[in-house]
mmCIF file of the N, C-alpha and C atoms, coordinates in Angstrom:
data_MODEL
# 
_entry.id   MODEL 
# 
loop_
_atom_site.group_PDB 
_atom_site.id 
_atom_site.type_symbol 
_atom_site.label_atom_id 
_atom_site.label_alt_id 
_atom_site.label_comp_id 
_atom_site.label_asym_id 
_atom_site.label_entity_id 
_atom_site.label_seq_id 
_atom_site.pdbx_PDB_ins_code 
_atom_site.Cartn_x 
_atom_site.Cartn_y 
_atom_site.Cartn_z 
_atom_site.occupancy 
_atom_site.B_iso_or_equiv 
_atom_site.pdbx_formal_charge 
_atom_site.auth_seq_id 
_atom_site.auth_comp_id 
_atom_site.auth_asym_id 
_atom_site.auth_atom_id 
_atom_site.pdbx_PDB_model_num 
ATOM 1   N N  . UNK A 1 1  ? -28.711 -45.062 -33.841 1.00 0.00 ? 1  UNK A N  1 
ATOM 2   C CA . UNK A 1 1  ? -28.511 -46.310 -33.123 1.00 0.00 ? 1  UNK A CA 1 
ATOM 3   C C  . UNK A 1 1  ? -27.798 -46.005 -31.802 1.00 0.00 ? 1  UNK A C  1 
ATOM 4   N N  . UNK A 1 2  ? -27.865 -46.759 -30.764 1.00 0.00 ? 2  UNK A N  1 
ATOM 5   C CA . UNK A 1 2  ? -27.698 -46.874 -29.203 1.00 0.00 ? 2  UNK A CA 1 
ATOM 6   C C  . UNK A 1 2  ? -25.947 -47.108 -29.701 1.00 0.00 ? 2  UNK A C  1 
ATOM 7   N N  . UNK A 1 3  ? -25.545 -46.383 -28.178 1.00 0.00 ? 3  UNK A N  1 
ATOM 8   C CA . UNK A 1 3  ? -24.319 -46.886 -28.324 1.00 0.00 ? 3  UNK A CA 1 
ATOM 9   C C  . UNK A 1 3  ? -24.059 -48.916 -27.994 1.00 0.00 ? 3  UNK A C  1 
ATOM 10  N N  . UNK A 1 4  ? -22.666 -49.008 -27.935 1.00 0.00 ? 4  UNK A N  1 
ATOM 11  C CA . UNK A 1 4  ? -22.624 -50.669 -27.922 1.00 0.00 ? 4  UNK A CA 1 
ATOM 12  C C  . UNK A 1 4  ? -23.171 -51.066 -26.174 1.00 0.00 ? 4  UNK A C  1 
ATOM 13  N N  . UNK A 1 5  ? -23.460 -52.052 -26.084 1.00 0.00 ? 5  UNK A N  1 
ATOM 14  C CA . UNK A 1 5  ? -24.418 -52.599 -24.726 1.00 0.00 ? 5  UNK A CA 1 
ATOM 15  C C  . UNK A 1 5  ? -23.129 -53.590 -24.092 1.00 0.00 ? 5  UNK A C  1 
ATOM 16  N N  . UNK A 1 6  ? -22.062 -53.286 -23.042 1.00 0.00 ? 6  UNK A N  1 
ATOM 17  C CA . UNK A 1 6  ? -21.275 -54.335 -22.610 1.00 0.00 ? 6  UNK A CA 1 
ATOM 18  C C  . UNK A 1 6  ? -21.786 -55.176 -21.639 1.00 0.00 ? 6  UNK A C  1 
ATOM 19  N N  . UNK A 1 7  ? -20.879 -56.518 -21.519 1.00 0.00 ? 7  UNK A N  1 
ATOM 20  C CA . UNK A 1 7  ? -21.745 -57.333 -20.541 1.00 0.00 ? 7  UNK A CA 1 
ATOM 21  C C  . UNK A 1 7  ? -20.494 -56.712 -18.792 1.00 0.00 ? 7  UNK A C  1 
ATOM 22  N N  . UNK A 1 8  ? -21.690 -57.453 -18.316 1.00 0.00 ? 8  UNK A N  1 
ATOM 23  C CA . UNK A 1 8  ? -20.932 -57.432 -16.958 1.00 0.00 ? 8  UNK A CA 1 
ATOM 24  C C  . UNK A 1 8  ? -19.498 -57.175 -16.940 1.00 0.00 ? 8  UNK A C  1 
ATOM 25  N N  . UNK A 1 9  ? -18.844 -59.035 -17.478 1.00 0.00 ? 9  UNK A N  1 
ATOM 26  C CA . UNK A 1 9  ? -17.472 -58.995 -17.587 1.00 0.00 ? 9  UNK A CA 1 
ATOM 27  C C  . UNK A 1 9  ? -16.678 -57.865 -18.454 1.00 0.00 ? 9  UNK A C  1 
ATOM 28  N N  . UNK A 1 10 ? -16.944 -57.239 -19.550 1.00 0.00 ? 10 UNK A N  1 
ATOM 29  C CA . UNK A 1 10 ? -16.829 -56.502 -19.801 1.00 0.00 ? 10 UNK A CA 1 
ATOM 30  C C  . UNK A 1 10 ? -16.874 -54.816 -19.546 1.00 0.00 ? 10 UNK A C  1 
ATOM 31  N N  . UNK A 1 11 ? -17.626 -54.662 -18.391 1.00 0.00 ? 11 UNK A N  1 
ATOM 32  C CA . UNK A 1 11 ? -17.401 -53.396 -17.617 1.00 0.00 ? 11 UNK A CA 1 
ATOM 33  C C  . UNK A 1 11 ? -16.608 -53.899 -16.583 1.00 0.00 ? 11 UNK A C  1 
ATOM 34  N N  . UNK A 1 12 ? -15.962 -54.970 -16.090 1.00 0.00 ? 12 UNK A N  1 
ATOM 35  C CA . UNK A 1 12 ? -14.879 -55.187 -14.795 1.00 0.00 ? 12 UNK A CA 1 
ATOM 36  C C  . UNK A 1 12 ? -14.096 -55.130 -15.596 1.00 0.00 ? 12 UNK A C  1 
ATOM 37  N N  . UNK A 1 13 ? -13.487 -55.213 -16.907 1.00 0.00 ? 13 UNK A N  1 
ATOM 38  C CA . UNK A 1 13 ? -11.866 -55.592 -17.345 1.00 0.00 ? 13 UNK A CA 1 
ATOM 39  C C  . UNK A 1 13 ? -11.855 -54.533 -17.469 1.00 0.00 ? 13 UNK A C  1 
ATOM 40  N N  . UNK A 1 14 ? -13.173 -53.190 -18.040 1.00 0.00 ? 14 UNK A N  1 
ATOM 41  C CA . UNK A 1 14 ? -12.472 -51.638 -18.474 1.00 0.00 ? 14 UNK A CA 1 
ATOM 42  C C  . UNK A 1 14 ? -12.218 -51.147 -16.916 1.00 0.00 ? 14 UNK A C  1 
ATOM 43  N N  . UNK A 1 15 ? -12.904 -51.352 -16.203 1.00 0.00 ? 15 UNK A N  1 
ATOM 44  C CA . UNK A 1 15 ? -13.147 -50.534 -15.295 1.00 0.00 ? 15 UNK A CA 1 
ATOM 45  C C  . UNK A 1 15 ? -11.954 -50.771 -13.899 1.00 0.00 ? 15 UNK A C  1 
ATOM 46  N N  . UNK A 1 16 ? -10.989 -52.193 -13.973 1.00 0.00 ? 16 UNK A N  1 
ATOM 47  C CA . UNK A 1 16 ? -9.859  -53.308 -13.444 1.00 0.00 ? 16 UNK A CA 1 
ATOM 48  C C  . UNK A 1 16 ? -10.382 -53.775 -12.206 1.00 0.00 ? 16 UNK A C  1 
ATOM 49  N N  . UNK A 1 17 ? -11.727 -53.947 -11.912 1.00 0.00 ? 17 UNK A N  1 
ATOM 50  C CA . UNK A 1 17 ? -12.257 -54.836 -10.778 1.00 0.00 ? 17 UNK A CA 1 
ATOM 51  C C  . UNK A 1 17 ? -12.919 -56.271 -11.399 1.00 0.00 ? 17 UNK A C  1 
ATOM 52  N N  . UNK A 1 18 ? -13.175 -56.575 -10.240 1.00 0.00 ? 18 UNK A N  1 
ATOM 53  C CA . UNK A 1 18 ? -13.867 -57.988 -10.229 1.00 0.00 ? 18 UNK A CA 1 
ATOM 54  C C  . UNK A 1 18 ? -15.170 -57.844 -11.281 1.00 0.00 ? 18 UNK A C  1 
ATOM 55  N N  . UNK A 1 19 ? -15.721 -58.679 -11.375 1.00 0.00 ? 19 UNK A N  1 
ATOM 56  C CA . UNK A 1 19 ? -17.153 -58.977 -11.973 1.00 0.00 ? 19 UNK A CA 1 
ATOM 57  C C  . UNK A 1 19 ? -18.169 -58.146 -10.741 1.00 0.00 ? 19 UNK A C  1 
ATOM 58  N N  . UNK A 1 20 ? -17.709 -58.587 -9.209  1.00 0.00 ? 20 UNK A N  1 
ATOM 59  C CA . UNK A 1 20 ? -18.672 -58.125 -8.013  1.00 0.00 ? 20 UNK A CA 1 
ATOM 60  C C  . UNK A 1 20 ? -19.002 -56.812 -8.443  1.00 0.00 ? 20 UNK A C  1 
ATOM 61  N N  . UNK A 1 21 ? -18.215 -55.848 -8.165  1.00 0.00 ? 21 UNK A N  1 
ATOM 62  C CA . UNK A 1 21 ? -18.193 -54.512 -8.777  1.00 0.00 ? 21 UNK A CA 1 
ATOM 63  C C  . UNK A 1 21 ? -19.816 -53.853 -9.317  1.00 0.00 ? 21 UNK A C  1 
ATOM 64  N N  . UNK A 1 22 ? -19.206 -54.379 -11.133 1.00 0.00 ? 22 UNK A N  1 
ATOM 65  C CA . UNK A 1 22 ? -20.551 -53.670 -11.392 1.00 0.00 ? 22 UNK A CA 1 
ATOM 66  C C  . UNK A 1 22 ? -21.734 -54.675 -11.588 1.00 0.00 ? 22 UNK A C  1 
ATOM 67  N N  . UNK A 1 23 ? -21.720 -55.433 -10.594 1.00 0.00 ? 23 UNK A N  1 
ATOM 68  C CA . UNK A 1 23 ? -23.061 -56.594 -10.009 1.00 0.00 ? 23 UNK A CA 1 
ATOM 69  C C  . UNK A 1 23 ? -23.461 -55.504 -9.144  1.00 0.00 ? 23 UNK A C  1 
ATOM 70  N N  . UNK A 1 24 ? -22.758 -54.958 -8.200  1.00 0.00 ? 24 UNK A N  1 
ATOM 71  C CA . UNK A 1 24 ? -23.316 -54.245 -7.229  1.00 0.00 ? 24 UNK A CA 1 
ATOM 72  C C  . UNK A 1 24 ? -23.643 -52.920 -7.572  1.00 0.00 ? 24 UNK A C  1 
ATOM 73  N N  . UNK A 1 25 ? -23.174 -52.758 -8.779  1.00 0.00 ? 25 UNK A N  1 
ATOM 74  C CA . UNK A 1 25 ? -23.473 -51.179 -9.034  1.00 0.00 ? 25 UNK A CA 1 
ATOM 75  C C  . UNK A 1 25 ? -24.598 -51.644 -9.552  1.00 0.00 ? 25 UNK A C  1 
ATOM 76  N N  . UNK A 1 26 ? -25.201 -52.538 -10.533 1.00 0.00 ? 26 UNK A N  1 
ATOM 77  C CA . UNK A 1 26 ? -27.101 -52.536 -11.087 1.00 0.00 ? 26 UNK A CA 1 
ATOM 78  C C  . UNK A 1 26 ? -27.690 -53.043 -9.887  1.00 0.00 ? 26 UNK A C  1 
ATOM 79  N N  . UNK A 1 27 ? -27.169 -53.794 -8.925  1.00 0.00 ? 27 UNK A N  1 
ATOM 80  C CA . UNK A 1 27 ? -28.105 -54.340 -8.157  1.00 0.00 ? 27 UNK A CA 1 
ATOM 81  C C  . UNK A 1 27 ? -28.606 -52.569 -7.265  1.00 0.00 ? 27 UNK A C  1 
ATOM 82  N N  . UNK A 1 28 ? -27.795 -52.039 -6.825  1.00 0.00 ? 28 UNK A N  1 
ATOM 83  C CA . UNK A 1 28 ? -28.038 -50.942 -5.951  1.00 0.00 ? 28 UNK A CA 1 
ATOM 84  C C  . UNK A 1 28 ? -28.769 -49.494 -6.684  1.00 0.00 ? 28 UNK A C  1 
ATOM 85  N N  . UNK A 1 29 ? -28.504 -50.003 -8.272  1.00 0.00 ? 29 UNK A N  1 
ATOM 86  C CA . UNK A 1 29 ? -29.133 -49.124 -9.166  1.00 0.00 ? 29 UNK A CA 1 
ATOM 87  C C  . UNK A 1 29 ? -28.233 -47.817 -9.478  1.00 0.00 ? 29 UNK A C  1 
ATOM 88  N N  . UNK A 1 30 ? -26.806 -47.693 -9.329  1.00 0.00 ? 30 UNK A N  1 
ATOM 89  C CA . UNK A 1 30 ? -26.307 -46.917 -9.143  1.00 0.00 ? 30 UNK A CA 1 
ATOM 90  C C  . UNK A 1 30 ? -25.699 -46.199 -10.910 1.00 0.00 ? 30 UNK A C  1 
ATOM 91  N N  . UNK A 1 31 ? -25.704 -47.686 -11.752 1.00 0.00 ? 31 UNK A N  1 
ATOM 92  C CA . UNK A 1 31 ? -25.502 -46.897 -13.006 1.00 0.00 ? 31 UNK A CA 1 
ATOM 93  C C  . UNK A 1 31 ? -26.698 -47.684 -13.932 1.00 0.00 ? 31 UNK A C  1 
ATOM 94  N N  . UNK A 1 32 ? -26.992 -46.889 -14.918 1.00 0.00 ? 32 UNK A N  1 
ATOM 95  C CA . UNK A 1 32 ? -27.590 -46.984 -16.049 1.00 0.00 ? 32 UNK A CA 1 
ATOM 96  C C  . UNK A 1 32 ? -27.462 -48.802 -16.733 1.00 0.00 ? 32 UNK A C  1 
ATOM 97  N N  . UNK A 1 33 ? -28.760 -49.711 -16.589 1.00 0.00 ? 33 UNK A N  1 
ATOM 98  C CA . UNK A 1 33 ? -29.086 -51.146 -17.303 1.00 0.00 ? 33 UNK A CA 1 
ATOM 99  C C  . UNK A 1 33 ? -29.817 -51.369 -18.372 1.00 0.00 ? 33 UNK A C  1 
ATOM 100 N N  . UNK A 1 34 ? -29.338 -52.220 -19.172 1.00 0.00 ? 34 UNK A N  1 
ATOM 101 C CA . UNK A 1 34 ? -30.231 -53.296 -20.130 1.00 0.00 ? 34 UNK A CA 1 
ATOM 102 C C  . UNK A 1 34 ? -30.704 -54.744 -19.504 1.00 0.00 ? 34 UNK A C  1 
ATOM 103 N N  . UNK A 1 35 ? -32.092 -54.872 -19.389 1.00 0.00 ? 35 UNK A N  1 
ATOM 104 C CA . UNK A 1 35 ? -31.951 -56.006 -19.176 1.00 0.00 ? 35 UNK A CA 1 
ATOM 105 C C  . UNK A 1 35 ? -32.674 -56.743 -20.116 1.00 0.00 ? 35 UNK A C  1 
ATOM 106 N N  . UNK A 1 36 ? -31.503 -57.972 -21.485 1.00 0.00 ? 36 UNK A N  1 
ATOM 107 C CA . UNK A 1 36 ? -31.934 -58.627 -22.112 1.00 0.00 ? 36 UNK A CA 1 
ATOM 108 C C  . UNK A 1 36 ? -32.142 -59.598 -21.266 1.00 0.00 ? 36 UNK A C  1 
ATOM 109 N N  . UNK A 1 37 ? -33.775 -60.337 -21.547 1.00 0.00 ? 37 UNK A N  1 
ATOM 110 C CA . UNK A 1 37 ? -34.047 -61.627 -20.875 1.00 0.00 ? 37 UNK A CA 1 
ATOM 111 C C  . UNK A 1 37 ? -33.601 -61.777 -19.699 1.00 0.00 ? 37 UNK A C  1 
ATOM 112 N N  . UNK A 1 38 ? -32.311 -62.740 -19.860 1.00 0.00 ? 38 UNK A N  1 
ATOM 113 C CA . UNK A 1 38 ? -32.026 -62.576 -18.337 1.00 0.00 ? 38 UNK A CA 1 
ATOM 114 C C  . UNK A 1 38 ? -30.751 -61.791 -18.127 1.00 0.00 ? 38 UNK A C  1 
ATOM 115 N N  . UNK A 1 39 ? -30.281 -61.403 -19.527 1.00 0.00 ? 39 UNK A N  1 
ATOM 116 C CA . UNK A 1 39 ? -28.948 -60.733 -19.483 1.00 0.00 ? 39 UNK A CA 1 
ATOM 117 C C  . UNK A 1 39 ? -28.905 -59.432 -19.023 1.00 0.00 ? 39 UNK A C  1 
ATOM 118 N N  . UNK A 1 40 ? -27.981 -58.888 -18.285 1.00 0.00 ? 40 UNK A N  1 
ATOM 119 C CA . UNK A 1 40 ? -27.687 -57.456 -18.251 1.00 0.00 ? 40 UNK A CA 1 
ATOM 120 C C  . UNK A 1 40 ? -26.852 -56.800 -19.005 1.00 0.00 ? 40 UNK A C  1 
ATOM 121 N N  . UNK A 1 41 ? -27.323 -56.005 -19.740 1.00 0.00 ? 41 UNK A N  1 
ATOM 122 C CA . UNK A 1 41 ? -25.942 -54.755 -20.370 1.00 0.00 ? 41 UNK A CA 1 
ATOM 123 C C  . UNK A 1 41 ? -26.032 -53.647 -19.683 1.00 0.00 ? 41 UNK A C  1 
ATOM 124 N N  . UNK A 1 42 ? -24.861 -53.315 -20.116 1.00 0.00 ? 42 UNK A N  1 
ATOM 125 C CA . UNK A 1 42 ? -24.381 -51.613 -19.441 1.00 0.00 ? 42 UNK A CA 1 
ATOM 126 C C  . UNK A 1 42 ? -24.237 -51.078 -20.658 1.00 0.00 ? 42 UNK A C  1 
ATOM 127 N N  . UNK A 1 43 ? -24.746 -49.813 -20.903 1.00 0.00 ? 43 UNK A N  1 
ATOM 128 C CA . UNK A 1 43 ? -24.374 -49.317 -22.602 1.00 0.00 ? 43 UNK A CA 1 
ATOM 129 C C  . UNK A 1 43 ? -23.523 -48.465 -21.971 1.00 0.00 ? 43 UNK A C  1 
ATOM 130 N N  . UNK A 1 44 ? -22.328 -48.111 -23.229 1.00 0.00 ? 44 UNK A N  1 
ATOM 131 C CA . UNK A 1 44 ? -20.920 -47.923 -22.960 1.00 0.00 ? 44 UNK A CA 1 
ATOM 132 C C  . UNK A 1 44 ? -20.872 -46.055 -22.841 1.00 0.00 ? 44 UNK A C  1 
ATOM 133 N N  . UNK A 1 45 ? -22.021 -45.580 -23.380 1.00 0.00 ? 45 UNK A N  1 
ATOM 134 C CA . UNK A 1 45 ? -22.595 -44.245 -22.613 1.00 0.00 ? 45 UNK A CA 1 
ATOM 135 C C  . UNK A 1 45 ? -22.878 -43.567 -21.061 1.00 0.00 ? 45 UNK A C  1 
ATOM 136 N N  . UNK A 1 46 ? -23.397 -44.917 -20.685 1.00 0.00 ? 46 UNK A N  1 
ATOM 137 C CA . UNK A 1 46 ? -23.718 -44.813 -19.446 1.00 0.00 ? 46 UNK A CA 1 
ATOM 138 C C  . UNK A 1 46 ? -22.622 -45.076 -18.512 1.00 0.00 ? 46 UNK A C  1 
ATOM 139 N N  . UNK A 1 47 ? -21.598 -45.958 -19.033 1.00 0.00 ? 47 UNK A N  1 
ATOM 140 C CA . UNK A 1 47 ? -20.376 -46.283 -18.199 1.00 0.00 ? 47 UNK A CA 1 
ATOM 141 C C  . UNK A 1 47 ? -19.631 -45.380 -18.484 1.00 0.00 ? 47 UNK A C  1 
ATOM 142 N N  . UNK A 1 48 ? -18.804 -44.272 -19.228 1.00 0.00 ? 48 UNK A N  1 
ATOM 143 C CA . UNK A 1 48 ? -18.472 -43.202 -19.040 1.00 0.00 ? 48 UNK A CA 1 
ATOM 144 C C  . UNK A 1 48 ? -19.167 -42.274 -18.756 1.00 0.00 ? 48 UNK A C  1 
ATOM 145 N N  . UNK A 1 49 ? -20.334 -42.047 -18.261 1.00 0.00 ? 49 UNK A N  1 
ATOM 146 C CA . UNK A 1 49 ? -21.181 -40.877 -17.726 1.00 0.00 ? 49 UNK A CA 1 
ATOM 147 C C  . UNK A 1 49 ? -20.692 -41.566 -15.933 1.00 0.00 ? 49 UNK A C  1 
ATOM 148 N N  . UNK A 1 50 ? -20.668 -42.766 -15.658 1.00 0.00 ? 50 UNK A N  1 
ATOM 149 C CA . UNK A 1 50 ? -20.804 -42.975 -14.652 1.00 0.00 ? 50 UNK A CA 1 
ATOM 150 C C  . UNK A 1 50 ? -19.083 -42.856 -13.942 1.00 0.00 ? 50 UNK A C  1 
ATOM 151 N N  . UNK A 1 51 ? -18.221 -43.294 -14.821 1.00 0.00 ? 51 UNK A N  1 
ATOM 152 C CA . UNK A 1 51 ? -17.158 -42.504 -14.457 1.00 0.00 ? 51 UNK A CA 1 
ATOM 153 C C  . UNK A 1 51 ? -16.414 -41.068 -14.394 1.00 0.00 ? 51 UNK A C  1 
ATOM 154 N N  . UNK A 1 52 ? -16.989 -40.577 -14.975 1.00 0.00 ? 52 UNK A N  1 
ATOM 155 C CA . UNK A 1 52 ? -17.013 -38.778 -15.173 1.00 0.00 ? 52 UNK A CA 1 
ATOM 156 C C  . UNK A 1 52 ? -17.755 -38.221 -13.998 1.00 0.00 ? 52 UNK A C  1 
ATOM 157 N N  . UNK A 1 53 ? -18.978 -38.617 -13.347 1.00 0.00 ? 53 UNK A N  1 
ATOM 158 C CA . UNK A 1 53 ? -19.598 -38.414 -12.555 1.00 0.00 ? 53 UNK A CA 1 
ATOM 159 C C  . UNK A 1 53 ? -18.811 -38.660 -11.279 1.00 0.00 ? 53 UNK A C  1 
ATOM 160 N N  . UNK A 1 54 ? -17.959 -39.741 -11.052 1.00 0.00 ? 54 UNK A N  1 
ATOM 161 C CA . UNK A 1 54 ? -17.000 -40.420 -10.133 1.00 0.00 ? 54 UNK A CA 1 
ATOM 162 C C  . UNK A 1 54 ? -15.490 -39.526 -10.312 1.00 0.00 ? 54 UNK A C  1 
ATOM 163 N N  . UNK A 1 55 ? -15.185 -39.299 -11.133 1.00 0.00 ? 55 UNK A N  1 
ATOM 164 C CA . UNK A 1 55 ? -13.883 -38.467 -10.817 1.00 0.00 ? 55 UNK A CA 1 
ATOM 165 C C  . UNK A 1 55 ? -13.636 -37.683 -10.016 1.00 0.00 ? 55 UNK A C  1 
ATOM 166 N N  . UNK A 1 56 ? -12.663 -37.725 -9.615  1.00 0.00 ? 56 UNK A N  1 
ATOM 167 C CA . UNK A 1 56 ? -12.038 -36.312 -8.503  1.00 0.00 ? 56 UNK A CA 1 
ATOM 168 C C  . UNK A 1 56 ? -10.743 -35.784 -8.986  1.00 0.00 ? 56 UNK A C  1 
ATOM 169 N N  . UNK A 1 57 ? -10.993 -34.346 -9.285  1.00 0.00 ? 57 UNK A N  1 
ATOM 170 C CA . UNK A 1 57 ? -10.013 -33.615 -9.579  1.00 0.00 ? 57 UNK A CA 1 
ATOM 171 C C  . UNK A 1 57 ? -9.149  -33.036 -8.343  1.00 0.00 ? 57 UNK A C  1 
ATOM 172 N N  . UNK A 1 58 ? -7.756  -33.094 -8.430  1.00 0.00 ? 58 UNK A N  1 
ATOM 173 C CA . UNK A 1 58 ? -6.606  -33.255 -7.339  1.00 0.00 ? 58 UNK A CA 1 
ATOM 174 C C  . UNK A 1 58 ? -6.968  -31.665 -6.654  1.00 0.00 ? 58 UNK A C  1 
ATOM 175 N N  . UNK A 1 59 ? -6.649  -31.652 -5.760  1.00 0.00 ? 59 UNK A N  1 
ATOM 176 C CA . UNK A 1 59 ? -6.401  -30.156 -4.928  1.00 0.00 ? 59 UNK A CA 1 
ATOM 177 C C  . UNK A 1 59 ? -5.188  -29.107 -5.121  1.00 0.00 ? 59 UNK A C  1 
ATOM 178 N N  . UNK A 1 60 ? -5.203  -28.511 -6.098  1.00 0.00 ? 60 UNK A N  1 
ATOM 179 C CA . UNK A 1 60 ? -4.240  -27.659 -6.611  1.00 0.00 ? 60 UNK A CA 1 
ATOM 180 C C  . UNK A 1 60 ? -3.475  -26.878 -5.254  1.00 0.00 ? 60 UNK A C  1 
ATOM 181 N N  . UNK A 1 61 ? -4.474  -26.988 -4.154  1.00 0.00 ? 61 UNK A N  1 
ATOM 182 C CA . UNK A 1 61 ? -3.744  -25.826 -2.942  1.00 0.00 ? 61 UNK A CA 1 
ATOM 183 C C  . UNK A 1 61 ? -2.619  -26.550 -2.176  1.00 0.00 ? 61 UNK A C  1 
ATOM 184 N N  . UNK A 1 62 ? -1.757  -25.911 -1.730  1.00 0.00 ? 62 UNK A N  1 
ATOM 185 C CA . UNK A 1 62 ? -0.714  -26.446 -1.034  1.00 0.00 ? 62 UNK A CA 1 
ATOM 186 C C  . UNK A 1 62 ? -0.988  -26.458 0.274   1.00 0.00 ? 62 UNK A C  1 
ATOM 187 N N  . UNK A 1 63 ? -1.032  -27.541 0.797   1.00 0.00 ? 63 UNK A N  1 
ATOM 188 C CA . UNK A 1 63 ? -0.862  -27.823 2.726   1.00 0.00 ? 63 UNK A CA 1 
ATOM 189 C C  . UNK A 1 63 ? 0.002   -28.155 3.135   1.00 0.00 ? 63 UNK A C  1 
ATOM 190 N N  . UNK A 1 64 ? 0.457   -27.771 4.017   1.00 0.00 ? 64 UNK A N  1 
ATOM 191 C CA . UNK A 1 64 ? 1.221   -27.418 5.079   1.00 0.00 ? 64 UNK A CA 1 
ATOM 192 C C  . UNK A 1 64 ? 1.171   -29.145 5.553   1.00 0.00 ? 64 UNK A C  1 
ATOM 193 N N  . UNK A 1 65 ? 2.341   -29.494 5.907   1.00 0.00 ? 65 UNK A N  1 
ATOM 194 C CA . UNK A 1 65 ? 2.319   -31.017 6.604   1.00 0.00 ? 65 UNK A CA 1 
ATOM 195 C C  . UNK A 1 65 ? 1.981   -30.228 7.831   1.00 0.00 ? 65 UNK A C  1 
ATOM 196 N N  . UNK A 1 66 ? 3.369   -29.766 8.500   1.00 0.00 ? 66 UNK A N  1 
ATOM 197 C CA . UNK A 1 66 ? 2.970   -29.203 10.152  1.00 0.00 ? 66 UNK A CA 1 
ATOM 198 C C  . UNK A 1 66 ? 2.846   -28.433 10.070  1.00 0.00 ? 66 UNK A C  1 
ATOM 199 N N  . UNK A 1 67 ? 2.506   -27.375 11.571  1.00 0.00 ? 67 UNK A N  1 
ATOM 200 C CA . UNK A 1 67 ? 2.271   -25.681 11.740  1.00 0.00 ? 67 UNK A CA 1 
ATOM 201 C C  . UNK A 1 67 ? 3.461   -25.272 11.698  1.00 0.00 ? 67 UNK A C  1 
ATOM 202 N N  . UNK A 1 68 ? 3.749   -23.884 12.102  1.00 0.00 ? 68 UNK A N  1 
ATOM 203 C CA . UNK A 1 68 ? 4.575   -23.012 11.454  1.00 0.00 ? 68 UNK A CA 1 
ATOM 204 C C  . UNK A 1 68 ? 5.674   -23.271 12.843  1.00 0.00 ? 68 UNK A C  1 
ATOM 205 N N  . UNK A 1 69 ? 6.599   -22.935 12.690  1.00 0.00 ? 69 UNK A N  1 
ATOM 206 C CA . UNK A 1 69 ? 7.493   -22.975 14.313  1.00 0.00 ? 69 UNK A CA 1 
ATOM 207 C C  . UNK A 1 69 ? 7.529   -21.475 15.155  1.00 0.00 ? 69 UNK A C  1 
ATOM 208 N N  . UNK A 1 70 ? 7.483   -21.751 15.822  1.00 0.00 ? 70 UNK A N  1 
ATOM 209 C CA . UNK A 1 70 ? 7.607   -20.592 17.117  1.00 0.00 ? 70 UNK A CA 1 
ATOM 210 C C  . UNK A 1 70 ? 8.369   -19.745 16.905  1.00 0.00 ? 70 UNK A C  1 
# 
């Protein structure tokens, strides 16, 4: 069996944006849809593939604010 299918509102409360959000992420096609009838799901597979894909791991190297002095 498929993992669980969330609705809209339910990928903005995990995800802490608006509803707009992931409206614009199926409209632009950017993550993985169900579309019952007229409903949309997001299966809850595809919404952690789509945040894993989105992460950024920090820059371990050290920079320098300014250059070195004279």
């Amino acid at each position: 069996m498929p993992g669980r299918l969330l609705s809209i509102a339910e990928v903005a409360e995990r995800l802490g944006t608006t509803e707009r959000f992931p409206r614009r992420l199926v409209a632009e096609r950017r993550v993985t849809f169900v579309k019952v009838g007229r409903h949309v799901r997001i299966p809850e597979a595809a919404l952690s593939a789509f945040i894993e894909a989105n992460t950024v791991q920090p820059d371990r190297r050290y920079r320098r604010r300014y250059g070195r002095a004279a």
